[in-house]
Every structure is written in C-alpha cells, then in structure tokens.
N, C-alpha and C positions, 0 to 999 in steps of 0.2 A: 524643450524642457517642461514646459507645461503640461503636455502629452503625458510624461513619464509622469508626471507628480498625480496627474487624477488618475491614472492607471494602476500608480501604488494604492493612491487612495480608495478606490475602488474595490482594488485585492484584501485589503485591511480591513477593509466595512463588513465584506461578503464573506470572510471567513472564519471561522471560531476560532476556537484553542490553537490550533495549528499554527491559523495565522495570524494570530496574535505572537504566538512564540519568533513567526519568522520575521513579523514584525520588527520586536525586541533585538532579535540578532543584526539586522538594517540601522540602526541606529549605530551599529559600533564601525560598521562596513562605510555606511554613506551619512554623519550626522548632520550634514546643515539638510539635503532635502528629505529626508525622512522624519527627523525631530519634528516637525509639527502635525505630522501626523499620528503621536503617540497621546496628541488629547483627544481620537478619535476611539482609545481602547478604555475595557474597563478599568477603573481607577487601581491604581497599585498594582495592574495584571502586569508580571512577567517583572518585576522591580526587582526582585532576586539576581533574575538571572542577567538583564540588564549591567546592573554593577560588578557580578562575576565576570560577565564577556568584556567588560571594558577594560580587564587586568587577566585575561583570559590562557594567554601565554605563562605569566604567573601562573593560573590556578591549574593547569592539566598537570603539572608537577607534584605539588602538594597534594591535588587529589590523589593522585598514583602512588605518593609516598603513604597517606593516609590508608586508603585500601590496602597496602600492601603489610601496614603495621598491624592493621585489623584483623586481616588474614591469618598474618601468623601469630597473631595474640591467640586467636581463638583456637586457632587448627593445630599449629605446632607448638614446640618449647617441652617441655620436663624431659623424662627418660625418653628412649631411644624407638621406646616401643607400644606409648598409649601417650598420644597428640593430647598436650594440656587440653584445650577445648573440649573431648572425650571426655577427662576427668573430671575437670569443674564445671564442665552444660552439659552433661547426656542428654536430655531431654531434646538441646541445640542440635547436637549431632544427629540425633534420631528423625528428628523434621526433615534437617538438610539432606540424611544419607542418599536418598537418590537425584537429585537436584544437581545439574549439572554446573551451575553457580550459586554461589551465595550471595554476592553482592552485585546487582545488574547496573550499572550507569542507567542513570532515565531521562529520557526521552527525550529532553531536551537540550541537555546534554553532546546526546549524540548527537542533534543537528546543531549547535552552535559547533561543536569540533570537526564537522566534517572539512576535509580539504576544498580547497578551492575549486572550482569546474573552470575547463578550458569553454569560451565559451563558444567555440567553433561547430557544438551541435547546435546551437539554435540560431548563428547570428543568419544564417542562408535562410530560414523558415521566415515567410511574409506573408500575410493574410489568410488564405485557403488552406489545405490542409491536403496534399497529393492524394486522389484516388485513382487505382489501378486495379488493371483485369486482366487475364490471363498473360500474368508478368513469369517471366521463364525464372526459376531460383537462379540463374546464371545472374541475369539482369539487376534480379532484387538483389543478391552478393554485392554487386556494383555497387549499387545506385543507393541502396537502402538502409540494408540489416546492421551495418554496425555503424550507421553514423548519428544516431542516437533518436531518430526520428521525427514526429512523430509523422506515419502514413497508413492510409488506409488502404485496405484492399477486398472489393464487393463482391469475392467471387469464391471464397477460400472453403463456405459449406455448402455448394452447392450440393452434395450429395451425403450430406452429414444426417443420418437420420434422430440425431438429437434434436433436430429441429424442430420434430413434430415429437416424440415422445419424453423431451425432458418437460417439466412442471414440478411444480410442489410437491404431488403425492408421490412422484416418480421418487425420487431423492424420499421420501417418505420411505416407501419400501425397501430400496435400497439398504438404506439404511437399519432399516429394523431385521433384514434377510443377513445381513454381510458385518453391522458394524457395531459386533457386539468383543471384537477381539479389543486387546491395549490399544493398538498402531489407531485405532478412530481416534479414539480419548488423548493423544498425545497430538493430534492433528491442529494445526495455527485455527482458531478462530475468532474473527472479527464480528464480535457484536453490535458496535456502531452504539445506536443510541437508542436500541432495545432493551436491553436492560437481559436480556438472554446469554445464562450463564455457558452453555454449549451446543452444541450441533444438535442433540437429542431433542435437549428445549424447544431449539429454535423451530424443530419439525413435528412438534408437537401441538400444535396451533388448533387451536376449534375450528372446523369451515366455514364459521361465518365471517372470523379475522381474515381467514387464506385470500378468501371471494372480496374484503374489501368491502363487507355489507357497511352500509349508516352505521356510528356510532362507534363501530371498533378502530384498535390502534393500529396505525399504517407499519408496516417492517420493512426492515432491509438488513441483510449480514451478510458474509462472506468465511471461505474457510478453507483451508489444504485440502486437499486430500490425498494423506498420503500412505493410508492403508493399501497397500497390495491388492486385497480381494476386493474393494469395491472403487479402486482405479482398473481393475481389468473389467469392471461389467459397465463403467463410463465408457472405458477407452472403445467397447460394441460399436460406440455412435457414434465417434467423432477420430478423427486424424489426424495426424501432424498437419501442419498447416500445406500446401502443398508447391508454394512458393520458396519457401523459406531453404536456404543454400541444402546445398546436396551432402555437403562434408560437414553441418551443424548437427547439436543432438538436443533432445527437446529434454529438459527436465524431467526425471522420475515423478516425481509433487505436480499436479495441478491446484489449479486456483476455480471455485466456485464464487458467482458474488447472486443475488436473490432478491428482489425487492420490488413495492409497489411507488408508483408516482411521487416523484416530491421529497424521496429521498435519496441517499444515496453516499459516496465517501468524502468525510470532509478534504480540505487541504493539508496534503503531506507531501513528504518525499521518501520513497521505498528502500530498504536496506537490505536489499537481495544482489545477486554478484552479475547479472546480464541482463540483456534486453530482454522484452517480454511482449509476445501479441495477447490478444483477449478479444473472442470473437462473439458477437452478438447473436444468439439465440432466441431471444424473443425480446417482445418490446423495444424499446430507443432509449438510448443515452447521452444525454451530455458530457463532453468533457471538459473542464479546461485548466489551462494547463501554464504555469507560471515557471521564466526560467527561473536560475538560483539567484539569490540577492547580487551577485557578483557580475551578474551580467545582466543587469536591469538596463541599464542604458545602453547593452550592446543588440539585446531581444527581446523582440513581441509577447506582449501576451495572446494565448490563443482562446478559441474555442469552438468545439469541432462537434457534430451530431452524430453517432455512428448508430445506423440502422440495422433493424433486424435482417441477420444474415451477413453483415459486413465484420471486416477483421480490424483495430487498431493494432499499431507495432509502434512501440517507443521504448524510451528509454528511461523508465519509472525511477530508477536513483538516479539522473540528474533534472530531468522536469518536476519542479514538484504541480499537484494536481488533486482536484475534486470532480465529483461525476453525481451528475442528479437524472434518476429516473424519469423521462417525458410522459405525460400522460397519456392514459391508454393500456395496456397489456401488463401482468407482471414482467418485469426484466429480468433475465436469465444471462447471465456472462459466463464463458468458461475461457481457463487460457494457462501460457505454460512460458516460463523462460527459456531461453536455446541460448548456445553456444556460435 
C-alpha cells in the first residue's frame, strides 16, 4: 500500500493541469488513499469539478437536459421556417454557421465521464517495457496489437528515408509548397505551451530559436495532418509500420509531434477510437505512462525511453501519459492509428 501511495504521489507532484484534474477525479473513485494527497495541489485547483463528480451521476443528466434546452432555445422554436435563434441572434448564427458544434463539453468533463477501463491491459505489464525485432504481423496480431500495449519494436524504419531527411526546415517547405489549401488550417494542432496559434507559426521560427542558440525560447508542438497533398509528399518517406497485422488499416490522419530537450506532452489520456504506434525519428523520448485511476492498485506505473529509430505501440485512450524530450537532438515523432 505504501508503494501505491508514493506512486500516486509522485504522479500528482510531476504533473500539471492534467494531473491535477486526474487527481480530483481519484478522490471520488478511491477517497480515504487519495484525499491527502489533494494538499499537495494548487489551492482551490479542480474544487469545481471535485463536488460535480461526487454527485456526478446526478449531473450528466442535468447537464444533457440543460444543453439540450439551450440548443433548442437558440436554434429552434417560431415558424416552421426561420429557427428562432436566426431571428433573434443573427450575428449568433453567422459565427456558428460553419462550426460543427456549438456547445463542446470541456475537457474535463470528458475525463471525469469516461467509462470505466477493464483493467486487463495493463495488470500483465511489470517493470520493462517488451522490445522486438523482426516480429512477423502474424505474431504481433497475437501477441500484441490489440491488447492495449505498451511495446516497442527497434526495427520498423530501418529503411524509412525520413530518417535523414525530416528536420524543421523540411516540414518548413513542405509546408509553404503544399499547405496553402483549407484541409492544413482545419488540421488538430497541439500547441503545448508555446503559445503558437498554428502550424504556420509554429514553422516560422528565426534559426536561431530552430538551432536552440543561448537565450531563445525552447518549443515543442504536434499536429494532424491531414491534408491530402502534403500526407502524400510525408507518406515519400516513411511506411506502414511493417509488423503491424496484415488485415489492419492505418488511418488516413498522421500525427507529427517536434521539439527540443526538456519538453514535451503533458499528462493526458487520448480521445481517438484505436491503438496507435509513433515511431522515433530523431532524438530520444521519454514516456510515461500511468494506468486509469481505476486500476491503480491493479497496475504499474511505467516508464520507457524509446530511441531514435524505434517504434512505441500502445493504447493512448486507456494509458493515460506524458513524454519529455532527452537531451541531445531535436525530437521528431511520426505515427498513425490502425485498426
């Protein structure tokens, strides 16, 4: 028991917002060994949502009825044929017209209502973290891909010539040649704690930030991509993983992640529908990697180095996880969910 309590404690110290929030959610799950670890967070952080989750069955109702009253105040009701909200907000409507929601649940939210996790992905994972080599897709079907992971495997770019020609300015050109259409500007991107409003920004950088000279600010972001024309001039240099089952299919959307030493993604847990590998291109990575509050006392916490050239595979919506740049190289990831 002791184990798990400086383990939580540990995970609480070392994490921000995120895990602060997952903090808060641990209290309503496990309250006698978690409660004295919420004098270790900022004062008042996450009090909100604390007292929401501890009647939290109550509130997903009311919230659904509330949204749903909002909605139709705004959007429906008069005649048959111009939605009150049109008549009385134009201005409302005209913001929202293209906007595929109006009203998003946030953040926190979503992870205090997730369902519970079986926790038979992680309670077999103890200490080390599997690495394999020239693993047949037969065997990794088996053994691997759908059981939530996490496993490395050191062999998967051996012939990826993004190895030596992704960098910064690469994705610079790219960029400025291919991502001038809608599909870039609609693409996910993760700013982190740059402060870099999108992708353009983000590759816009003076070379003396890129190079990491004295005195400039360190970066790190990530991002889709899931423009068409500049996923066919990526997909040049790199491949499906070459492990990975014969009858899966890799996601249309890759993932880009970028950054120099010291940074990297805080603690979260991923709202994507499948597993996911992410293979290292340049530089070293930390991961680590925490089960859900649910299966605290069933499993480990990890943490795992995957080095340039190596692939991780896990299962990003039920480990929740942080990754800090090692120093040395910029760090360059690319990766893709499968089926």
């Amino acid at each position: 028991m002791d184990e798990v309590h400086e383990k939580m404690k540990n995970f609480l110290i070392n994490s921000d917002t995120s895990g602060i929030e997952l903090g808060e959610f641990l209290v309503n799950r496990y309250p006698t060994p978690v409660a004295p670890y919420l004098a270790l967070l900022p004062p008042g952080s996450g009090h909100w949502v604390r007292q929401r989750l501890a009647n939290r069955w109550k509130t997903v109702p009311l919230l659904v009825l509330l949204v749903l009253l909002i909605g139709t105040t705004l959007l429906t009701g008069g005649t048959n044929h111009t939605p009150m909200g049109v008549r009385r907000w134009p201005l409302l409507a005209t913001l929202f017209a293209n906007e595929d929601c109006i009203l998003t649940m946030p953040a926190q939210l979503q992870k205090a209502f997730r369902p519970p996790e079986s926790c038979g992905f992680c309670r077999a994972v103890h200490g080390t973290v599997p690495r394999l080599s020239n693993v047949s897709p037969a065997d990794f079907a088996r053994d691997y891909a759908y059981r939530g992971g996490p496993v490395i495997v050191t062999d998967a770019t051996t012939n990826w010539t993004a190895m030596e020609r992704f960098d910064y300015w690469f994705f610079k050109r790219v960029y400025e040649t291919h991502g001038n259409g809608p599909k870039a500007e609609r693409c996910q991107f993760f700013p982190y704690q740059t402060g870099f409003r999108d992708i353009r920004e983000a590759l816009s950088l003076p070379e003396s930030r890129v190079r990491y000279d004295p005195g400039t600010e360190p970066w790190y972001f990530g991002w889709s991509n899931c423009d068409p024309a500049i996923v066919r001039v990526l997909r040049e240099h790199y491949q499906r993983p070459y492990f990975l089952p014969t009858d899966s299919e890799n996601s249309a959307i890759d993932w880009v992640f970028m950054g120099g030493p010291g940074l990297g993604a805080h603690m979260h847990v991923d709202n994507v529908r499948l597993p996911s590998w992410q293979s290292q291109l340049k530089g070293a990575k930390e991961w680590i990697l925490a089960p859900p509050p649910e299966c605290f006392y069933q499993c480990e916490f990890l943490s795992v180095v995957v080095q340039t050239g190596e692939t991780i595979v896990l299962d990003t919506n039920k480990w929740y996880h942080k990754t800090n740049v090692l120093p040395g190289p910029i760090s360059i990831t690319v990766g893709a969910e499968y089926d």
